[in-house]
C-alpha positions in Angstrom: 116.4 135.0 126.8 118.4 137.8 125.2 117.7 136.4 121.4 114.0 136.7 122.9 114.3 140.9 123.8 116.2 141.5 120.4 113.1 139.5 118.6 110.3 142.0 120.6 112.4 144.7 119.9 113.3 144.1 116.8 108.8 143.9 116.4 108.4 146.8 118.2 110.5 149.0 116.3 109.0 147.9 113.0 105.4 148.1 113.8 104.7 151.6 113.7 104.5 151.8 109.9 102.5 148.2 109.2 99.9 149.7 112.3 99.4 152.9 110.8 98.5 151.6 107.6 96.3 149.1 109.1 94.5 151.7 111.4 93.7 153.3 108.1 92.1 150.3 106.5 89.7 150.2 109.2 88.1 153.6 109.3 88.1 152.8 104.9 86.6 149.1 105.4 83.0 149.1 104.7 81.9 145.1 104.9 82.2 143.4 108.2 84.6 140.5 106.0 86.9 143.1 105.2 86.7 144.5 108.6 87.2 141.6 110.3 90.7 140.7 108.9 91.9 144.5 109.4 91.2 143.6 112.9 93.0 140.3 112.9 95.9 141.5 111.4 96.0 144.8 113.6 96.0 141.8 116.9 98.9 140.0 114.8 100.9 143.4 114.4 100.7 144.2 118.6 100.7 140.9 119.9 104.5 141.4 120.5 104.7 144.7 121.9 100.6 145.4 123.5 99.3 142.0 124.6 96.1 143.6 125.9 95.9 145.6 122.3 96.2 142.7 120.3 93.8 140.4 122.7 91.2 143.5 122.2 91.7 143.5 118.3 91.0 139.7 118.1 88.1 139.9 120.3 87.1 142.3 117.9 88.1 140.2 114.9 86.2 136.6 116.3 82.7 138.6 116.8 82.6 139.8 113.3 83.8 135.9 111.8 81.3 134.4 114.1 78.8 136.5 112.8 80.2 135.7 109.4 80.5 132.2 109.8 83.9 132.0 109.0 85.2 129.4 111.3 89.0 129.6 109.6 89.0 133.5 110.9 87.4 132.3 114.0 90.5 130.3 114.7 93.0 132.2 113.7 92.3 135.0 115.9 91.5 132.8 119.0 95.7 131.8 118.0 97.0 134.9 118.3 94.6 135.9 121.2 96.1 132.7 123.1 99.9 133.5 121.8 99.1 137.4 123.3 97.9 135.5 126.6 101.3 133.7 126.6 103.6 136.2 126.8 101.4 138.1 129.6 101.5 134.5 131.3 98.1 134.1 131.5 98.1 130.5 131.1 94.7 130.0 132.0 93.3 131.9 129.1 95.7 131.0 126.1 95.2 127.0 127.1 91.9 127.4 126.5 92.0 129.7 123.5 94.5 127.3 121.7 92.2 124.4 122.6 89.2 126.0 121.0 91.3 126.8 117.8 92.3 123.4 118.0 89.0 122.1 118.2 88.1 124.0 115.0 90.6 123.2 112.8 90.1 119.7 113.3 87.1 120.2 111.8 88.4 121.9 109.0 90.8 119.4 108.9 93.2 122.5 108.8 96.9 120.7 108.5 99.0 123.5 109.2 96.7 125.2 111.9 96.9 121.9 113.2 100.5 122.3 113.3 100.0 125.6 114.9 98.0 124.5 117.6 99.5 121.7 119.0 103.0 123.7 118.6 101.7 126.2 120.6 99.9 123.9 123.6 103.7 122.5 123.8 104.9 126.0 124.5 102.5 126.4 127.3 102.7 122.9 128.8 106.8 123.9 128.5 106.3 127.3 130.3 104.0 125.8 133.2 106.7 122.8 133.9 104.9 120.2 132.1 107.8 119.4 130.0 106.9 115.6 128.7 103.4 116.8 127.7 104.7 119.9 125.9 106.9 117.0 123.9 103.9 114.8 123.4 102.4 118.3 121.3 106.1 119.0 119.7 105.9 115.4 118.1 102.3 115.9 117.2 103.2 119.0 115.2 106.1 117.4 113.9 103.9 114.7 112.6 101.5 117.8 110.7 104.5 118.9 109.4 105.6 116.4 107.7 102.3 115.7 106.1 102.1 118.7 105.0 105.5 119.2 103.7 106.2 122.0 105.8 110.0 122.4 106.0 110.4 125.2 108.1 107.8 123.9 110.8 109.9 120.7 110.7 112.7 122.9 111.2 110.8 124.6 114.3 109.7 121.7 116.0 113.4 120.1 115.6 114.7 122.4 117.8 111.9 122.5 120.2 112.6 118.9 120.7 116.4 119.7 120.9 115.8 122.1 123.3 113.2 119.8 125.3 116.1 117.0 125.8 118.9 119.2 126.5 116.8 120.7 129.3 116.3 117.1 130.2 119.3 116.0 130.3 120.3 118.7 132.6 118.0 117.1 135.3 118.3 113.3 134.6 122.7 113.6 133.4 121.6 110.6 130.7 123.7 110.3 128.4 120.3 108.9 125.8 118.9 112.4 126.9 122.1 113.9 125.7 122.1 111.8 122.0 118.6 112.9 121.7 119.4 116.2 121.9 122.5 116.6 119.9 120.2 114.5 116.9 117.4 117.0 117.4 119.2 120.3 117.1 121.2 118.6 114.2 118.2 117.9 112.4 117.2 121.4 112.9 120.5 123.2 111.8 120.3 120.9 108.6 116.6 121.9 107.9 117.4 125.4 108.4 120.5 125.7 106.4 118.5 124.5 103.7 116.0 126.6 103.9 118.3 129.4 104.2 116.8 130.6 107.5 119.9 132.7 108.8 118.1 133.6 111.6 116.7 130.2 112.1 120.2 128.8 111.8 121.7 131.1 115.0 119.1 130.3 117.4 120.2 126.6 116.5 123.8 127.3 116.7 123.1 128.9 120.4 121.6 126.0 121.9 124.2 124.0 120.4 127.0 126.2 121.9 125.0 125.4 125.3 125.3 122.0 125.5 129.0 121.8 124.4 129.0 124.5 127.4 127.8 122.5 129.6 129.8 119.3 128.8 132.8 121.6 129.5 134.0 121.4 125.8 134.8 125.1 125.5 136.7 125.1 121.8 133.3 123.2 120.6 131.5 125.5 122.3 133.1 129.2 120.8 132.9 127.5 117.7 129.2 127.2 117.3 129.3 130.9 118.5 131.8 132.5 116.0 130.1 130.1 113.4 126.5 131.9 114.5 128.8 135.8 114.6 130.2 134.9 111.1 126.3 134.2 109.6 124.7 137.4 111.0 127.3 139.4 109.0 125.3 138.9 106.2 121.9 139.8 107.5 120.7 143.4 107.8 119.9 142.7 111.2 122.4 144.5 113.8 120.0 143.8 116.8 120.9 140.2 116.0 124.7 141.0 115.5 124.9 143.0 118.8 123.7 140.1 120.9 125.6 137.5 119.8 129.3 139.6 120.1 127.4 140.5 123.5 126.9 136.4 124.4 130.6 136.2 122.9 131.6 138.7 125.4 130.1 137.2 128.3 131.5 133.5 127.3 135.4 135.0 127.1 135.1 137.1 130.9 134.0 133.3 131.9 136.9 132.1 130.2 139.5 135.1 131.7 140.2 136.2 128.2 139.3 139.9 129.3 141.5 141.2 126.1 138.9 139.3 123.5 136.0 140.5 125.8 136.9 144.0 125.3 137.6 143.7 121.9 133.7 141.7 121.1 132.3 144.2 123.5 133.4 147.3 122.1 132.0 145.7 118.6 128.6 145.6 120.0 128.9 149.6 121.7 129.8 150.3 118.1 126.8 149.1 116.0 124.5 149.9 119.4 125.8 153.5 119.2 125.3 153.6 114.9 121.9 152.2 115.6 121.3 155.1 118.1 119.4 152.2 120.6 119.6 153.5 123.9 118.4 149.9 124.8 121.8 148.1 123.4 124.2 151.1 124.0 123.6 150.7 128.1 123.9 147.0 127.4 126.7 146.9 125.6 128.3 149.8 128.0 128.2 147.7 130.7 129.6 144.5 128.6 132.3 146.7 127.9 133.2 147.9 131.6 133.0 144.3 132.8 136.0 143.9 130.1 137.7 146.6 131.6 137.5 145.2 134.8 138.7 141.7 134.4 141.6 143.5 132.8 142.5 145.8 136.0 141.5 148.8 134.4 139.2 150.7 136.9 139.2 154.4 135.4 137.8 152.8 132.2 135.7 150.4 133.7 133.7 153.5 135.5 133.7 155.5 132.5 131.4 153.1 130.7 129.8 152.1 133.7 128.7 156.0 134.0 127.7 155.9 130.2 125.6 152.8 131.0 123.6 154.7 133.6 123.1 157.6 131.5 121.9 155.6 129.1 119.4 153.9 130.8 117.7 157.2 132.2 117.3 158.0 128.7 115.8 155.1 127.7 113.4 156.0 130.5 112.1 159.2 129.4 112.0 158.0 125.8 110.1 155.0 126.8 107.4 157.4 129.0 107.1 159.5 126.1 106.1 156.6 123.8 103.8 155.2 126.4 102.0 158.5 126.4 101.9 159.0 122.7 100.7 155.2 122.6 97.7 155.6 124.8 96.7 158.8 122.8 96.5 157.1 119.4 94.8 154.6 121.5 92.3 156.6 122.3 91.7 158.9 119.5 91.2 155.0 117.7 88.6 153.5 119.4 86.9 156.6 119.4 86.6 157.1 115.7 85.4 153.3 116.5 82.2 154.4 117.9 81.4 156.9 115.8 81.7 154.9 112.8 79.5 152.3 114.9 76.9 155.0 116.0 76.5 155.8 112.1 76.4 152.7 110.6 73.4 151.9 113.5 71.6 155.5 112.5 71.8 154.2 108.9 70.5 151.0 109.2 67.5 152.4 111.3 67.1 154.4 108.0 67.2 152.4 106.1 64.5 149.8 107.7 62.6 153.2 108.0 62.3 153.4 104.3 61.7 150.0 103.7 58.7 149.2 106.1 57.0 152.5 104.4 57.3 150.9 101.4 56.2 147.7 102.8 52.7 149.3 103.7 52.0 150.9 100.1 51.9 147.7 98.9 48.6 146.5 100.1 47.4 143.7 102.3 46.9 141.8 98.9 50.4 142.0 98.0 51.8 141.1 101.5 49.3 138.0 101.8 50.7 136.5 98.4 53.9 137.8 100.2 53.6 134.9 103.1 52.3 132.6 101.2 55.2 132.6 98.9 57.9 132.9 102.1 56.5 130.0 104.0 56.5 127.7 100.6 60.4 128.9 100.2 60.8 128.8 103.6 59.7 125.2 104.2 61.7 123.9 101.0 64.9 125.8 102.7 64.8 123.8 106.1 64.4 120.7 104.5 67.5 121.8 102.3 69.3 122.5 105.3 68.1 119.7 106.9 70.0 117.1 104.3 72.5 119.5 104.2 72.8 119.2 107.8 72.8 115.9 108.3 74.7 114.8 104.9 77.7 117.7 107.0 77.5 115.4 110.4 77.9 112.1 108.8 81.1 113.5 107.1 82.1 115.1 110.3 82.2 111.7 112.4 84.0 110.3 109.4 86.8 112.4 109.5 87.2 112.1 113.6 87.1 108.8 113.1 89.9 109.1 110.8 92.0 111.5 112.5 91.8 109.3 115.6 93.0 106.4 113.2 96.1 108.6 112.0 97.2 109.3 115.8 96.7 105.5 117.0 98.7 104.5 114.0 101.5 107.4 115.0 101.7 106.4 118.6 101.9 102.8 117.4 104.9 103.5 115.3 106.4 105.4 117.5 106.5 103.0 120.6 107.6 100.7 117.8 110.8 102.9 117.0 111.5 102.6 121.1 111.4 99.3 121.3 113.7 98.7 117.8 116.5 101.1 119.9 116.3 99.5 123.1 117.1 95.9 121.0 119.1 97.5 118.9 121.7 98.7 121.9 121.0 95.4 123.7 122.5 93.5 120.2 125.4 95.9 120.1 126.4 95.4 123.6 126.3 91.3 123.1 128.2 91.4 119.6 131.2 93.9 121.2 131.3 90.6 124.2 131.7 88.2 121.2 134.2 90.8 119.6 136.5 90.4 122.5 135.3 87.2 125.0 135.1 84.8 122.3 138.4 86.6 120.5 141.3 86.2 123.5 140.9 82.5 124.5 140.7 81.2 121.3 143.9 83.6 120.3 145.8 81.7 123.4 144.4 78.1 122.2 145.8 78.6 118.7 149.0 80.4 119.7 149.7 77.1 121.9 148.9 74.6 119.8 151.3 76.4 117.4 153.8 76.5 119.3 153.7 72.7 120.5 153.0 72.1 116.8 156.9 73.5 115.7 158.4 71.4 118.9 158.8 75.1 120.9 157.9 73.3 124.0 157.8 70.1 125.8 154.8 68.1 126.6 155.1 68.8 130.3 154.9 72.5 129.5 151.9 71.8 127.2 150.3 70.4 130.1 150.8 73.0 132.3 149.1 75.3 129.8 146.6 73.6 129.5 144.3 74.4 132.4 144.4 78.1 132.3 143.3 77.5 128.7 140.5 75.4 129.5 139.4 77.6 131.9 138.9 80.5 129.5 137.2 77.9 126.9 134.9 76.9 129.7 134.2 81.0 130.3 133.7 80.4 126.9 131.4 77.9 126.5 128.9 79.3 129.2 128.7 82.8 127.5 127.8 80.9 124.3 124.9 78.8 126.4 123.7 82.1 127.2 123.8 83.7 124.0 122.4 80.8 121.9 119.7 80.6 124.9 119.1 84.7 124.3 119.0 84.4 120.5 116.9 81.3 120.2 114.4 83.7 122.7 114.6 86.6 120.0 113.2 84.8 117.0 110.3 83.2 119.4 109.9 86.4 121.1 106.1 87.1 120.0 105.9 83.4 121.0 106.3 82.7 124.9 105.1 79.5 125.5 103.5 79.8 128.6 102.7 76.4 130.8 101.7 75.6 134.3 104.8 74.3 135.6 105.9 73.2 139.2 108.2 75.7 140.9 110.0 73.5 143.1 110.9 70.6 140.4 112.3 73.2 138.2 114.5 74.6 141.1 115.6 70.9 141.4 116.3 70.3 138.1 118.5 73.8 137.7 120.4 72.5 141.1 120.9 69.1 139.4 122.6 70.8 136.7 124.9 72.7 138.4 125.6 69.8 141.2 129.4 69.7 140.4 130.3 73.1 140.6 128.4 73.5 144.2 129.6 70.1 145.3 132.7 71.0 144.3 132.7 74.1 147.0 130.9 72.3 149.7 127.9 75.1 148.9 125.0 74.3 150.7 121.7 74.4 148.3 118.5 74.9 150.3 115.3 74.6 148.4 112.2 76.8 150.4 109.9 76.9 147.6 106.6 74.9 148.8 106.6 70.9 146.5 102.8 72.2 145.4 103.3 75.0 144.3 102.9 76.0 140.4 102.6 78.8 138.3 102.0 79.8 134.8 105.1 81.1 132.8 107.8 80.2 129.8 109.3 77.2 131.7 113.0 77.7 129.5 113.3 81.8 130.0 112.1 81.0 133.7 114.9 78.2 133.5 117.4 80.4 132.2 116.9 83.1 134.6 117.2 80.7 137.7 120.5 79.2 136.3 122.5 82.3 135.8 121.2 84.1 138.9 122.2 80.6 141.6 125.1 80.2 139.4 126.1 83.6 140.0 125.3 82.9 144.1 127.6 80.1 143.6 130.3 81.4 142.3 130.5 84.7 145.0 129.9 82.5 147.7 133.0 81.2 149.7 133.0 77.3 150.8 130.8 75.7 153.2 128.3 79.1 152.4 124.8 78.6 151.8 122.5 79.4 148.7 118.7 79.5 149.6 116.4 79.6 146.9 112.6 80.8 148.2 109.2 82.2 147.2 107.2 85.4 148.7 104.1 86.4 148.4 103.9 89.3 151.1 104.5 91.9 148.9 103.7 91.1 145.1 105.0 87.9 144.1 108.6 86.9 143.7 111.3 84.1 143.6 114.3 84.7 145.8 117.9 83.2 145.3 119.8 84.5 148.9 123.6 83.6 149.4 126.0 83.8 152.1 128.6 85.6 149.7 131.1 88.6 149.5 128.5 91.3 148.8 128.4 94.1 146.5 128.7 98.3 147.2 125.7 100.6 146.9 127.4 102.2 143.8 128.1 98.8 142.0 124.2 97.7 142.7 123.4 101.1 141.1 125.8 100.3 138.0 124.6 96.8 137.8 121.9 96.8 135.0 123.3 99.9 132.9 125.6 98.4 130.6 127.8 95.4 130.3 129.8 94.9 134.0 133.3 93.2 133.3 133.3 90.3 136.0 134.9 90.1 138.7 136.5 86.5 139.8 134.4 84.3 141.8 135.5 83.6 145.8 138.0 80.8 143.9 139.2 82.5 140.6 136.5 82.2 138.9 135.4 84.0 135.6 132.2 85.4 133.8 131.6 86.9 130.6 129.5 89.5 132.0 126.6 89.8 130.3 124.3 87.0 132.3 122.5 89.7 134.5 121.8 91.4 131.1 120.4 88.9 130.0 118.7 87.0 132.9 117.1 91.3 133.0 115.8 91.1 129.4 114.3 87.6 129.9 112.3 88.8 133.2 111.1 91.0 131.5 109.4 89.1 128.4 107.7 87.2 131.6 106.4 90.3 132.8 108.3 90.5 136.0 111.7 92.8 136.9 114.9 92.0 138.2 115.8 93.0 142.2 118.8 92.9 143.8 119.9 93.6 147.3 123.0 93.2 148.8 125.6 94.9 151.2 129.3 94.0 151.3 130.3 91.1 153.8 126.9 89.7 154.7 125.2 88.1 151.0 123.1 89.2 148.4 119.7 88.4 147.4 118.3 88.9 143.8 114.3 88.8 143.1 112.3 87.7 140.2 109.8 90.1 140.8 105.9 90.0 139.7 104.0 93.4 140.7 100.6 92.4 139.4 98.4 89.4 139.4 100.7 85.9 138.9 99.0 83.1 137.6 99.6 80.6 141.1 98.5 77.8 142.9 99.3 76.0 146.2 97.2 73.2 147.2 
């Protein structure tokens, strides 16, 4: 916010001069063209400091390129009319300004007003809480930008986005949010450098200094700000130089270095008293008695507090001058407005006067070859215009149809890029279990047999070995099921091989295979699923799923526990696997499906790999359906294979 007051300032104080001339320019302008873009640029020079000025001046500036035809004028000025609307936060007004310009330059096919545009939608959508929209326009400009080649727009947009996810992240705490925004602002601070955009560069270098901030990493964090000090030395630009030792100042009283606080703050008073800014000295005055203070120094902390004060009811009688001095020019301007309008109508009516005179001498011979010879020029000028006309709309609907093409295509590609970084982190998770799952029992296999092999140990000892390594090859052996069952599924994943298959035989034939390990508890299986009932799904992935998810009931369940397995159609559809087991916490439900859960044993030692309920959630999903769970610690859990819409069914 404070590297937005230095940027209006810094506008403010420059205009004067750039005005003046312009002011002049108008009263010398004697075409309506000419005219017309005076005006345009006199709305782009007050925009920043007279919203209502520059809104007038553009009004101003449309009527005379509407009456021109110039549509590229017409837009422009309906730009800066919805930018002045913006800052006066009259939302109303600039969305629908920017959407007309938008609408235009489409059909001029305008690249980087296009870039413009749908930059500046994003910044109202951002301002009126719509924060995914405004991101939807920030990627839109992006994608102008790049077609245009337009670095510093690229630059721009990077660290709207950056800004965009670090906001988000502040709401959401996800880490992704957090990536996202680190990339963004990188990208930015890259593009800038490059482009040697100092300026550019600082604002990046202050966000970045935010979010390190905010993840408590304070060294990270100064850096990025003495980083931002250190560039601003070389720009002629002490506004700019003031507020960042000023943010530097605030961010060492935070840290209760009050003797570095002074010493920033009294570096900002400095170039604030050189400048002669009334504006910065009472800012940095009172930077500079907060020092003071957090160092126990009282007397000095009032002395600048009383030179803060005084500053400020200077600024106020400096400012109510200018405001009066303002409104004069203001004045005196439009009024040498309508005079020069009040002439230019006396000399047209003048100048008609003279012509229809001279109309009349010629005869009624003359002005009957007259009409005949306008309505034969006439009549070959609208069909002209006709073919020109319709030759104009044909091209028109080909270049909407186009542009709509370009956008599909964009949104296409980037869903595509979602999709290849969701399967990308899924991959990276299951490689880091075969990294260290497949890595440790095989390490104890080997290291035994070696030992056996050199005689180290007796064949009695072997034996006793033996079954703690069989157990972690069998832990072994069922994460490979799954992972060669996952893998297989990835190269036919645009090929689900959907079948009507019967519900209740597949249940059996899942509780067939993993008879010995519930026999073997004294689990009780129940089957509820109706015999007739069928559906229409991938019978393996649907296999899959039910395996790992009773397995899993299995294994948490103690002995003589029940398992039921059911279907419910009260409420969606969905296939129910209930136990009688240990429960889980709310926070461990919560936790469940985020990232790879180490295992904990079974209610008789026994392992996982921890990556079934990954998997088993990946696989519901290629059958359209999610992945339920609810459970409470002591009395069971029951996990869902949920279907929201319409499920392919039967039950005769």
């Amino acid at each position: 916010m404070q590297a937005l007051l230095v940027c209006l300032t810094a506008i403010f104080l420059q205009a004067p001069s750039l005005v003046d001339s312009l002011k002049k320019e108008v009263n010398k302008a004697s075409d309506p063209g000419s005219k017309a873009e005076v005006y345009y640029q006199l709305a782009r020079a007050y925009y920043a400091s007279d919203q209502d000025l520059a809104i007038s001046y553009s009004d101003s500036a449309f009527a005379l390129a509407e009456r021109l035809g110039n549509e590229k004028l017409k837009a422009n000025t309906l730009n800066i009319k919805g930018v002045s609307s913006l800052i006066k936060s009259d939302y109303e007004t600039a969305m629908k300004s920017h959407l007309d310009a938008l609408a235009i330059r489409e059909q001029l096919q305008d690249t980087v007003g296009l870039l413009e545009s749908h930059l500046n939608l994003g910044n109202i959508l951002y301002r009126t809480g719509s924060a995914r929209e405004a991101a939807v326009r920030y990627r839109k400009a992006l994608h102008y930008a790049r077609l245009s080649g337009n670095q510093r727009g690229q630059g721009l947009l990077f660290n709207n986005l950056g800004s965009y996810f670090k906001d988000l992240w502040a709401e959401t705490d996800d880490p992704s949010d957090l990536d996202s925004a680190r990339f963004y602002l990188l990208k930015a601070l890259e593009t800038k450098k490059s482009l040697g955009d100092s300026r550019g560069t600082i604002n990046t270098l202050n966000l970045l200094s935010e979010i390190e901030r905010m993840e408590k990493d304070l060294p990270e964090a100064e850096k990025y700000l003495k980083q931002a000090l250190e560039l601003s030395s070389g720009l002629e630009d002490l506004e700019l130089r003031i507020s960042l030792l000023s943010e530097l100042t605030e961010f060492n009283l935070e840290l209760g270095k009050g003797a570095e606080a002074l010493n920033f703050s009294k570096q900002a008073l400095n170039l604030a008293e050189g400048m002669k800014s009334l504006f910065h000295i009472s800012s940095a005055a009172g930077l500079v008695s907060s020092s003071y203070e957090a160092l126990g120094d009282y007397k000095n902390a009032l002395q600048f507090a009383k030179k803060k004060l005084q500053s400020i009811q200077e600024l106020r009688t400096e400012q109510n001058k200018e405001i009066t001095e303002e409104l004069l020019i203001k004045y005196e301007t439009e009024k040498k407005e309508l005079e020069n309008q009040r002439l230019t109508k006396e000399q047209e009516f003048l100048d008609l006067s003279i012509k229809r005179k001279n109309e009349l001498l010629l005869g009624a011979g003359v002005l009957l070859i007259g009409l005949v010879g306008t309505w034969i020029f006439q009549r070959r000028k609208n069909e002209q215009l006709a073919k020109a006309h319709k030759e104009t709309k044909s091209l028109l609907v080909q270049l909407q149809s186009k542009n709509e093409e370009i956008e599909n295509q964009a949104k296409k590609l980037h869903e595509s890029n979602l999709a290849l970084t969701e399967s990308n982190r899924i991959r990276q998770r299951l490689f880091s279990v075969l990294s260290h799952d497949l890595k440790t029992p095989l390490s104890s296999l080997s290291a035994i047999l070696d030992i056996w092999k050199k005689e180290l140990i007796s064949q009695t000892e072997l034996e006793e070995m033996l079954p703690k390594v069989t157990g972690q090859i069998s832990t072994v052996q069922s994460l490979m099921d799954n992972l060669l069952e996952w893998a297989q599924a990835e190269l036919d994943h645009s090929q689900i091989m959907n079948s009507s298959l019967n519900l209740r035989e597949t249940v059996e034939e899942v509780m067939s295979q993993l008879s010995s390990v519930w026999e073997s508890k004294e689990i009780t299986l129940v089957n509820q699923i109706p015999p007739s009932l069928t559906l229409v799904s991938d019978r393996d992935r649907l296999s899959f799923v039910l395996r790992n998810l009773i397995s899993n009931a299995i294994k948490y369940t103690p002995p003589s526990g029940v398992v039921t397995i059911f279907f419910d159609s009260t409420e969606g559809n969905r296939i129910g696997i209930k136990d009688t087991g240990v429960g889980m916490s709310k926070e461990k439900i919560d936790s469940l499906f985020k990232r790879r859960q180490f295992s904990q044993l079974g209610t008789q030692g026994e392992k996982g790999t921890g990556v079934g309920l990954l998997l088993c959630q990946e696989f519901s999903n290629s059958l359209g359906a999610s992945l339920e769970v609810e459970s409470e610690i002591g009395m069971g859990s029951t996990f869902s294979i949920k279907w929201d819409g319409d499920l392919n069914t039967k039950s005769s």
